[in-house]
N, CA, C and O atoms as a Tripos MOL2 file, in Angstrom:
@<TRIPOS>MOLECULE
protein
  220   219    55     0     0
PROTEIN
NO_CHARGES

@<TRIPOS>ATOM
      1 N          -3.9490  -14.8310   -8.2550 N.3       1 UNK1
      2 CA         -5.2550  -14.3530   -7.8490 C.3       1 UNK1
      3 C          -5.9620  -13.6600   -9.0070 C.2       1 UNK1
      4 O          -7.1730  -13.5890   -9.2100 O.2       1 UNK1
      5 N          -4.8460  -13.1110   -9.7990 N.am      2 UNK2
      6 CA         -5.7890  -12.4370  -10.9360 C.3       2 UNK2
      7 C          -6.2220  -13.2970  -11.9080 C.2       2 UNK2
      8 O          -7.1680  -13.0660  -12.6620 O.2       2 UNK2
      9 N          -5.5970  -14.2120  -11.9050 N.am      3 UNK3
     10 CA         -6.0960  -15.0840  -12.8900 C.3       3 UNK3
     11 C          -7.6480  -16.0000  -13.0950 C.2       3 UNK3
     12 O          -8.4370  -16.2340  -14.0110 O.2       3 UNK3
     13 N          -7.5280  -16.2690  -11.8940 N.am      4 UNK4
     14 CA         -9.0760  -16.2260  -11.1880 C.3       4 UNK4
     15 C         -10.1160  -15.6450  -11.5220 C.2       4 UNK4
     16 O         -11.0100  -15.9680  -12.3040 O.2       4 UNK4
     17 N          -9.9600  -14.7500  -10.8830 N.am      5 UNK5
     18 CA        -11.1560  -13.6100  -11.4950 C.3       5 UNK5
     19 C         -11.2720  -13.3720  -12.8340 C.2       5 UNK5
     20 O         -12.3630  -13.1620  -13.3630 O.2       5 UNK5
     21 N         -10.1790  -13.3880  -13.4550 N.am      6 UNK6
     22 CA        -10.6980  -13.4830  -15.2040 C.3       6 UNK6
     23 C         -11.1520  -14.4740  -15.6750 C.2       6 UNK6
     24 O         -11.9220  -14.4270  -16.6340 O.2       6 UNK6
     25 N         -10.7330  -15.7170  -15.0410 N.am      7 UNK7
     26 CA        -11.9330  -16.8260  -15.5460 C.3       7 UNK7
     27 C         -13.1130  -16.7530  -15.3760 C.2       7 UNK7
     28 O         -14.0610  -17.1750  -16.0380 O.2       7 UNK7
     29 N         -13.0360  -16.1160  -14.3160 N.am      8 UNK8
     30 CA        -14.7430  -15.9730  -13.5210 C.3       8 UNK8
     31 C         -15.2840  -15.3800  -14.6080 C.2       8 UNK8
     32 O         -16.0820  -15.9380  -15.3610 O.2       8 UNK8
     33 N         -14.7170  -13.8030  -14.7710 N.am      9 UNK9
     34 CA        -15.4240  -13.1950  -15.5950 C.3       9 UNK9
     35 C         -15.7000  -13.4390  -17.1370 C.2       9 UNK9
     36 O         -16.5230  -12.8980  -17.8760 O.2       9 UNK9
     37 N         -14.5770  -14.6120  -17.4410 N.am     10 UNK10
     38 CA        -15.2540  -15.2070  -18.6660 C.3      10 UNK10
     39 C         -16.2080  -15.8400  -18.8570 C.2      10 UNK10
     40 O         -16.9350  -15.8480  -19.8500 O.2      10 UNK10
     41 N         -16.2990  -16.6190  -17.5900 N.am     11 UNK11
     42 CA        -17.4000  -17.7820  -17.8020 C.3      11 UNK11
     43 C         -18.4040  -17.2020  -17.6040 C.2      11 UNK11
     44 O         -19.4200  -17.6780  -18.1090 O.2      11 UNK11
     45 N         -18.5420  -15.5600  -16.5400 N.am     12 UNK12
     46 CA        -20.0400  -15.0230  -16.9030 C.3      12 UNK12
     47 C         -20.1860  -14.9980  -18.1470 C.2      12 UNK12
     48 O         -20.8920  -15.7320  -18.8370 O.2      12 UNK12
     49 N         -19.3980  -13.9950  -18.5150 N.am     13 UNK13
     50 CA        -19.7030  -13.1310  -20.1520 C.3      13 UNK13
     51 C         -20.0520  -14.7290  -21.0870 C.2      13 UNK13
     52 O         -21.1280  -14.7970  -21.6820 O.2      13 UNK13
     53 N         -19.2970  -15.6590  -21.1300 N.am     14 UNK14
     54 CA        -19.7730  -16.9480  -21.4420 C.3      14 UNK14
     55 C         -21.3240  -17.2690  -22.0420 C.2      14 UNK14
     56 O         -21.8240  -17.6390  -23.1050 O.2      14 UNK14
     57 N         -21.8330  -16.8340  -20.4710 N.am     15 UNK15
     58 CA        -23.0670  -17.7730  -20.1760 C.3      15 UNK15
     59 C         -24.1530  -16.4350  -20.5650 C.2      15 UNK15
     60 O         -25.3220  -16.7650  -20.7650 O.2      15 UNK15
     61 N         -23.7520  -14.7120  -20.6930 N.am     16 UNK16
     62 CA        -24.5250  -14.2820  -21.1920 C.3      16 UNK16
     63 C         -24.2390  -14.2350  -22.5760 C.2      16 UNK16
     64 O         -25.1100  -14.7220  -23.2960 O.2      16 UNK16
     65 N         -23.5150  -13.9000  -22.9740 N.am     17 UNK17
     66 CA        -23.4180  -13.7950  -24.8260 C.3      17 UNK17
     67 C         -21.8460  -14.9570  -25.4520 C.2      17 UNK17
     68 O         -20.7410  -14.6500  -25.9000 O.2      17 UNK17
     69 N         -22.4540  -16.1830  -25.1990 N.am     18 UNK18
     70 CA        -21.2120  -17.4640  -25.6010 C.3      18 UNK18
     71 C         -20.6330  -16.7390  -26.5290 C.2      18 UNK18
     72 O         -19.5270  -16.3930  -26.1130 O.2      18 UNK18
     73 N         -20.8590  -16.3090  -27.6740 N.am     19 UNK19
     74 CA        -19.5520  -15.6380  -29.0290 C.3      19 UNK19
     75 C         -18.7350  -14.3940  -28.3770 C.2      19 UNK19
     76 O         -17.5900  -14.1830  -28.7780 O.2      19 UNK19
     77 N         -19.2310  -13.6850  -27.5170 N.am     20 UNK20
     78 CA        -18.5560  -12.7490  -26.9250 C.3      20 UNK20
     79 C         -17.4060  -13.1430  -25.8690 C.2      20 UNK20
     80 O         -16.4970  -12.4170  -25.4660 O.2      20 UNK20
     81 N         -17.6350  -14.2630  -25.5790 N.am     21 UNK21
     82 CA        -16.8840  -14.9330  -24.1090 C.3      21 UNK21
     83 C         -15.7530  -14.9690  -25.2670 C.2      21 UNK21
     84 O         -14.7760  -14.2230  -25.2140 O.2      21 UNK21
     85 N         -15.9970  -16.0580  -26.5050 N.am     22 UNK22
     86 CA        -14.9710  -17.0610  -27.2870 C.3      22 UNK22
     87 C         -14.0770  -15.4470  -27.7770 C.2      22 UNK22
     88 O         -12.9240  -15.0330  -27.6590 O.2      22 UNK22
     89 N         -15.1980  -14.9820  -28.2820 N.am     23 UNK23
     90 CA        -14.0160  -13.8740  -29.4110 C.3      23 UNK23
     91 C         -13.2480  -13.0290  -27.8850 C.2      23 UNK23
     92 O         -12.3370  -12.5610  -28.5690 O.2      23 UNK23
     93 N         -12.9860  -12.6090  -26.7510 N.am     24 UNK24
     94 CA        -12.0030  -12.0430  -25.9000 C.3      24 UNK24
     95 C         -11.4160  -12.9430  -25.7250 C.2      24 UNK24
     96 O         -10.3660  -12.4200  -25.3530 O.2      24 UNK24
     97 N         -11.2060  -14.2070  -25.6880 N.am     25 UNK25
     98 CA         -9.9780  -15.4160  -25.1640 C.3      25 UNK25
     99 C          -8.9980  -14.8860  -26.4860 C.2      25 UNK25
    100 O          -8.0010  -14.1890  -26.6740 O.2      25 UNK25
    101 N         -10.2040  -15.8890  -27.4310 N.am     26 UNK26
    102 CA         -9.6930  -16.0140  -29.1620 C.3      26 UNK26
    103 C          -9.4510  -15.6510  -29.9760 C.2      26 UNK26
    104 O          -8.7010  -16.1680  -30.8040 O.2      26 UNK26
    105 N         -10.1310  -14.3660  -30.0650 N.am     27 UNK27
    106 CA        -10.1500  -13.2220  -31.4190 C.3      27 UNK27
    107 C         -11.2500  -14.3110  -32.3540 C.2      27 UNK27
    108 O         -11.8790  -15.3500  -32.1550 O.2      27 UNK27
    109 N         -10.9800  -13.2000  -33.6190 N.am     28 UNK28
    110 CA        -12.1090  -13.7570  -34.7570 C.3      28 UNK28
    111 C         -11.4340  -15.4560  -35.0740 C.2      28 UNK28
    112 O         -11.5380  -15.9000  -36.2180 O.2      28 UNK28
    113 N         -10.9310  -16.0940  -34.2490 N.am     29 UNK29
    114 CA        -10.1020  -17.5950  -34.8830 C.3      29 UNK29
    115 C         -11.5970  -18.8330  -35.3210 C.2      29 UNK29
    116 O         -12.8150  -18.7310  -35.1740 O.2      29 UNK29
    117 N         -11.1800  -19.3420  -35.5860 N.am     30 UNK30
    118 CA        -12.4500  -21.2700  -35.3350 C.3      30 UNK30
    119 C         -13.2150  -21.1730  -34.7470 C.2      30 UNK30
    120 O         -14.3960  -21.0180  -35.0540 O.2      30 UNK30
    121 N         -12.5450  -21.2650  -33.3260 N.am     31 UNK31
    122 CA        -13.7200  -20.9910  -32.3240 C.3      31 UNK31
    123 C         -14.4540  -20.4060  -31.9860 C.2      31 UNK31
    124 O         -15.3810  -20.6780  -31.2230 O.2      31 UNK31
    125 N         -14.1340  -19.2900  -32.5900 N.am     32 UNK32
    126 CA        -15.2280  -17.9040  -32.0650 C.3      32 UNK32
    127 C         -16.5050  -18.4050  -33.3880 C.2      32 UNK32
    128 O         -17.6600  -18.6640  -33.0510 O.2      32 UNK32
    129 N         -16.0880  -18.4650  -34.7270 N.am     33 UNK33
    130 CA        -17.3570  -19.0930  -35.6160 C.3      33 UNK33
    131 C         -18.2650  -19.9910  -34.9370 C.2      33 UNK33
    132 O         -19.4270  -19.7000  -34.6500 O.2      33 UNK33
    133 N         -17.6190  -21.2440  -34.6570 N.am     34 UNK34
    134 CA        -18.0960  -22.4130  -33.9740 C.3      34 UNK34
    135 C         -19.1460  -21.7070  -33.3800 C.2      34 UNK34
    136 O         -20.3420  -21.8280  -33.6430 O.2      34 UNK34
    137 N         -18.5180  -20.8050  -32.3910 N.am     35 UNK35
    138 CA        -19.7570  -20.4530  -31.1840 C.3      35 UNK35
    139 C         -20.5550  -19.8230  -31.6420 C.2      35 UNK35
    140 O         -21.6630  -20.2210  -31.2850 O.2      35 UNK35
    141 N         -20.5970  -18.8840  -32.3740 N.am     36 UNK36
    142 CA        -21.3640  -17.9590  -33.3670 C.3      36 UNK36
    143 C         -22.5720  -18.9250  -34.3040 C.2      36 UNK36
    144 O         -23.7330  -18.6330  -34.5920 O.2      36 UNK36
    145 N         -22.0460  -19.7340  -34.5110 N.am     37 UNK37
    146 CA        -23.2430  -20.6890  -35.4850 C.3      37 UNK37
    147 C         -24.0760  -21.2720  -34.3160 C.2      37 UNK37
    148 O         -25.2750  -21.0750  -34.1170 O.2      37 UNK37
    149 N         -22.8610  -22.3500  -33.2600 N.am     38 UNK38
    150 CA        -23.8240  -23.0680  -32.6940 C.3      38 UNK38
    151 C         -24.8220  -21.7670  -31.8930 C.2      38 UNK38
    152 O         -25.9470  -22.1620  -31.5880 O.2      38 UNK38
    153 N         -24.5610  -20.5190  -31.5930 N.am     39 UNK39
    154 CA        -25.5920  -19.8260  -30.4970 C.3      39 UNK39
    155 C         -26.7770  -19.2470  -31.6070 C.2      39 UNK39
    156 O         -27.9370  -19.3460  -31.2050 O.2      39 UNK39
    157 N         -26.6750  -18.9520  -32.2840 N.am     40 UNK40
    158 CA        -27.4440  -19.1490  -33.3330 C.3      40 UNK40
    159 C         -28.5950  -20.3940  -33.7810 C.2      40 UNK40
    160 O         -29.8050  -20.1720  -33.8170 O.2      40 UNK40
    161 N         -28.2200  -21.2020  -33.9800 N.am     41 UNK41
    162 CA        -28.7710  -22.5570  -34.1840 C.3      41 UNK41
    163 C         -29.8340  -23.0300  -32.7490 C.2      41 UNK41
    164 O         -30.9750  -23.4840  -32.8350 O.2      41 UNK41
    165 N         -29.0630  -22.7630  -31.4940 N.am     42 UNK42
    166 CA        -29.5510  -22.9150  -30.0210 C.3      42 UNK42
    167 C         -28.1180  -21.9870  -29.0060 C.2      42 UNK42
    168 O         -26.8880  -22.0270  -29.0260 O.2      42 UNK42
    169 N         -29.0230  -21.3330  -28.3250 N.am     43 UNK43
    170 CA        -28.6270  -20.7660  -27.4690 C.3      43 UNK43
    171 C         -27.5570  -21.7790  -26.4890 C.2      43 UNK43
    172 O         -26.3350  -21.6560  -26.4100 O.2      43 UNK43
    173 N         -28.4220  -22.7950  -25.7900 N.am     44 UNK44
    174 CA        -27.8160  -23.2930  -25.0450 C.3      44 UNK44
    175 C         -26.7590  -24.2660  -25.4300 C.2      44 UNK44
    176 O         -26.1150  -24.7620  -24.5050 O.2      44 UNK44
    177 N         -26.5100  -24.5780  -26.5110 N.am     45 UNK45
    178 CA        -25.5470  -25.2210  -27.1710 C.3      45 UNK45
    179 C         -24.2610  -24.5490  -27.4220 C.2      45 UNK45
    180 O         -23.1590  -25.0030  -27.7300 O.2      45 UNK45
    181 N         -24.6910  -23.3180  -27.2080 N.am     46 UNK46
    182 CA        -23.2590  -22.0010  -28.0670 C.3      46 UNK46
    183 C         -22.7470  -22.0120  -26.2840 C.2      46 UNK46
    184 O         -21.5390  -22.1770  -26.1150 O.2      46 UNK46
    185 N         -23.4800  -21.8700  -25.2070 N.am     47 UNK47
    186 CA        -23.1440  -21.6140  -24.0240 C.3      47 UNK47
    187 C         -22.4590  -22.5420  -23.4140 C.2      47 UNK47
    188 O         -21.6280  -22.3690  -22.5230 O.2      47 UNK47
    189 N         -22.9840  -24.0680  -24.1440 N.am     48 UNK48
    190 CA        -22.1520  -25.1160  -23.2770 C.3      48 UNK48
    191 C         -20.4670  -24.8380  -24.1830 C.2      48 UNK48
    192 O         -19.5240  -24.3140  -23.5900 O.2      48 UNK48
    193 N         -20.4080  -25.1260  -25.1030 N.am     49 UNK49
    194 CA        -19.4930  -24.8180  -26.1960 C.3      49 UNK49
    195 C         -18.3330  -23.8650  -26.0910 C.2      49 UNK49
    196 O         -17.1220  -24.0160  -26.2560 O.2      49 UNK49
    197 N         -19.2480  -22.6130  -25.6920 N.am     50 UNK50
    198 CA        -18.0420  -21.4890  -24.6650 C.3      50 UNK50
    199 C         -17.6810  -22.3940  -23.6640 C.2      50 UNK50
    200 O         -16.5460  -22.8670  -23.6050 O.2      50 UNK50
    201 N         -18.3990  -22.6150  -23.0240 N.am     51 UNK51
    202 CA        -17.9990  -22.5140  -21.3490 C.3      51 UNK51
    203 C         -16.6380  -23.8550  -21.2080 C.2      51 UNK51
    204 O         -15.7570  -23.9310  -20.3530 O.2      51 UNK51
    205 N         -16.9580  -24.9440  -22.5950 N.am     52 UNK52
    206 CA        -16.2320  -26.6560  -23.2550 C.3      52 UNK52
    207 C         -14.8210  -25.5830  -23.4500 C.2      52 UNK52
    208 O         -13.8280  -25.9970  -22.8520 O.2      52 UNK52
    209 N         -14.6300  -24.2180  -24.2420 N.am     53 UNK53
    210 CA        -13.8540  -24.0370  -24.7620 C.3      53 UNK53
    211 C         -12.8310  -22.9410  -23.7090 C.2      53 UNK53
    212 O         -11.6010  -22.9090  -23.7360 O.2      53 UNK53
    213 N         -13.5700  -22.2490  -22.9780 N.am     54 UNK54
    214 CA        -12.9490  -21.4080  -22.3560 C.3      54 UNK54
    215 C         -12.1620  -21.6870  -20.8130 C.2      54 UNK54
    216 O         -11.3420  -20.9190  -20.3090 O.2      54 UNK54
    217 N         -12.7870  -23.3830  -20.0420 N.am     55 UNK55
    218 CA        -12.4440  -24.1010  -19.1620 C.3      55 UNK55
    219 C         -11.6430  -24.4910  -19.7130 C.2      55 UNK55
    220 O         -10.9080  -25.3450  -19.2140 O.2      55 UNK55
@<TRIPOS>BOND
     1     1     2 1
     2     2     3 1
     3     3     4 2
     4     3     5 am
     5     5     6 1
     6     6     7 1
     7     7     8 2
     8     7     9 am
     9     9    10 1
    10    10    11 1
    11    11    12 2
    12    11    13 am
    13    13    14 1
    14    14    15 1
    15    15    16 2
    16    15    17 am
    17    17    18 1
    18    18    19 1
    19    19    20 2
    20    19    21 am
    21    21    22 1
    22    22    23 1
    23    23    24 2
    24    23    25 am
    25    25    26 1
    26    26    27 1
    27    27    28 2
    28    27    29 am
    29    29    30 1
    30    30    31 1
    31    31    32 2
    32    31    33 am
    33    33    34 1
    34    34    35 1
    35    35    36 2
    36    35    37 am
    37    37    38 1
    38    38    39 1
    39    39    40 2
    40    39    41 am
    41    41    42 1
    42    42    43 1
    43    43    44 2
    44    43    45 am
    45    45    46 1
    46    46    47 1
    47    47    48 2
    48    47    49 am
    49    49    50 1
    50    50    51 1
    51    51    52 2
    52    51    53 am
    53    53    54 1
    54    54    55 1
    55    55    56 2
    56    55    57 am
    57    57    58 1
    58    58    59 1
    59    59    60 2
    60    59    61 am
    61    61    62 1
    62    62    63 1
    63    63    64 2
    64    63    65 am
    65    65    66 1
    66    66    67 1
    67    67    68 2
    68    67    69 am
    69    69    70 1
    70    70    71 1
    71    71    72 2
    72    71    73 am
    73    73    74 1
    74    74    75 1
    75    75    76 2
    76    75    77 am
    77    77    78 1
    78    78    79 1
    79    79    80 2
    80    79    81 am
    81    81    82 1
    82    82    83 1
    83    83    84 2
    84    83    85 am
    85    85    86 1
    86    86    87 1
    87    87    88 2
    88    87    89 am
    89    89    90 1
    90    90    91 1
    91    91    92 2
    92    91    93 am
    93    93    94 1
    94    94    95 1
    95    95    96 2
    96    95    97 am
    97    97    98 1
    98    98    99 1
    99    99   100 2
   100    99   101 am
   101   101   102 1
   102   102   103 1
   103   103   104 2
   104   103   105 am
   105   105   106 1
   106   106   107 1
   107   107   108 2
   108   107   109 am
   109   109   110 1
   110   110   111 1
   111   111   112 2
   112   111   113 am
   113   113   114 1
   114   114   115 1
   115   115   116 2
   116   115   117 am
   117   117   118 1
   118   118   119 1
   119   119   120 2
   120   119   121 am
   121   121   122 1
   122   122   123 1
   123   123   124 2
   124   123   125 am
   125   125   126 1
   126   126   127 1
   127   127   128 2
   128   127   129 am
   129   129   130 1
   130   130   131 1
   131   131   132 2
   132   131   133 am
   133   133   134 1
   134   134   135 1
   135   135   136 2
   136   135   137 am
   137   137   138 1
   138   138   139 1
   139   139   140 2
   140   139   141 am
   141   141   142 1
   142   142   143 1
   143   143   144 2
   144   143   145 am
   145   145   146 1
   146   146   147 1
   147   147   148 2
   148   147   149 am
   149   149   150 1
   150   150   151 1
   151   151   152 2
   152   151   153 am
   153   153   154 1
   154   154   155 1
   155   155   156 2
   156   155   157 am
   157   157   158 1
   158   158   159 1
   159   159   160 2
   160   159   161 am
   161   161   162 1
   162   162   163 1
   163   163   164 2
   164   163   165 am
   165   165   166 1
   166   166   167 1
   167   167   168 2
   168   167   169 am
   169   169   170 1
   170   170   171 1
   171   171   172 2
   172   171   173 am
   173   173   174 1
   174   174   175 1
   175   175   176 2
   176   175   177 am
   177   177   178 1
   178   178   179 1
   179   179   180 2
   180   179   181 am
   181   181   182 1
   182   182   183 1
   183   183   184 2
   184   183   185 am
   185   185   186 1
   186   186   187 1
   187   187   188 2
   188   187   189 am
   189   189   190 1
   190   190   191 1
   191   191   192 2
   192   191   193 am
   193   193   194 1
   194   194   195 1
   195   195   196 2
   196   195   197 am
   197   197   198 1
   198   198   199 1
   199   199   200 2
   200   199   201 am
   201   201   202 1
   202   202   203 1
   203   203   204 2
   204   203   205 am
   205   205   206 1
   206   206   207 1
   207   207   208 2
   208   207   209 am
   209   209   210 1
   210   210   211 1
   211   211   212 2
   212   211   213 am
   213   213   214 1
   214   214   215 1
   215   215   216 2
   216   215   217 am
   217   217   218 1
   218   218   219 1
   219   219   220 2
@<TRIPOS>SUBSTRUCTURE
     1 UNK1         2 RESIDUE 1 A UNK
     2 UNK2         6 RESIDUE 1 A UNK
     3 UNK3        10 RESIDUE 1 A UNK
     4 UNK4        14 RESIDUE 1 A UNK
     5 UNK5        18 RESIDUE 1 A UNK
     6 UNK6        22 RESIDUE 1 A UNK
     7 UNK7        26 RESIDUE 1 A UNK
     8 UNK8        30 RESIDUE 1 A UNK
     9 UNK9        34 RESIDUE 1 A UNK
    10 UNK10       38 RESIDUE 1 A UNK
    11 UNK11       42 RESIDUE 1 A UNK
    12 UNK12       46 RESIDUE 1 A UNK
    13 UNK13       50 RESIDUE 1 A UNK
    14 UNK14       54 RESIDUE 1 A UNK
    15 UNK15       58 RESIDUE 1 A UNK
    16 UNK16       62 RESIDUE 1 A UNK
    17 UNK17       66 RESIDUE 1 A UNK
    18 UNK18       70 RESIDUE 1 A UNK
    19 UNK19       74 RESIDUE 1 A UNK
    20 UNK20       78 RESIDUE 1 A UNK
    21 UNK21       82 RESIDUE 1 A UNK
    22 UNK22       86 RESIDUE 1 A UNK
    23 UNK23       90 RESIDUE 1 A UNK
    24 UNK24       94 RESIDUE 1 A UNK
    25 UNK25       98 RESIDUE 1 A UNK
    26 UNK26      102 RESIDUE 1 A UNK
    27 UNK27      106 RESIDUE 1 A UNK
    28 UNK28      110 RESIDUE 1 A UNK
    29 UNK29      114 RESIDUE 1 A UNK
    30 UNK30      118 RESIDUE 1 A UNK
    31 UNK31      122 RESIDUE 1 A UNK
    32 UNK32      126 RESIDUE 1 A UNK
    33 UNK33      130 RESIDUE 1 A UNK
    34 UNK34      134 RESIDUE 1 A UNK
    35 UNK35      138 RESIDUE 1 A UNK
    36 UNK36      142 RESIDUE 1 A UNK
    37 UNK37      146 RESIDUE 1 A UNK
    38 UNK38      150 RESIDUE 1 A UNK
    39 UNK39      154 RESIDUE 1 A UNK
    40 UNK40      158 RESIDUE 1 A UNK
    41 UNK41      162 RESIDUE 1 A UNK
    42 UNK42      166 RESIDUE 1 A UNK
    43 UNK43      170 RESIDUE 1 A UNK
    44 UNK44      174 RESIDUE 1 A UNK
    45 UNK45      178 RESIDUE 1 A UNK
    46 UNK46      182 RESIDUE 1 A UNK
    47 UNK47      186 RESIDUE 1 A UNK
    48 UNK48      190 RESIDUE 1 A UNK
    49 UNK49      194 RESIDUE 1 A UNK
    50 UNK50      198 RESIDUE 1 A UNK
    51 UNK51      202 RESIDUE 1 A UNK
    52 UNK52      206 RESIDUE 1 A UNK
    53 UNK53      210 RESIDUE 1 A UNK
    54 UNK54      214 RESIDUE 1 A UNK
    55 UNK55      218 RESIDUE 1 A UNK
């Protein structure tokens, strides 16, 4: 059951600040850059990207 709810609450934090979702799974690793450039570049691209990486 808890596990649940922390997805949940990733995929909010996700969908409000995508580099913030990646760096609590990930730490500073790949992915957290990745998301950091693409939300940068376009918002909604860094969000799909979290949400690709954290599902």
């Amino acid at each position: 059951m808890d596990e649940g709810c922390s997805t949940c609450c990733d995929i909010l934090i996700a969908i409000l600040l995508p580099p913030l979702g990646v760096f609590l799974k990930y730490g500073c690793m790949m992915e957290f850059w990745i998301c950091l450039l693409l939300t940068i570049l376009g918002y909604i691209p860094g969000i799909i990207y979290a949400l690709c990486v954290l599902a």
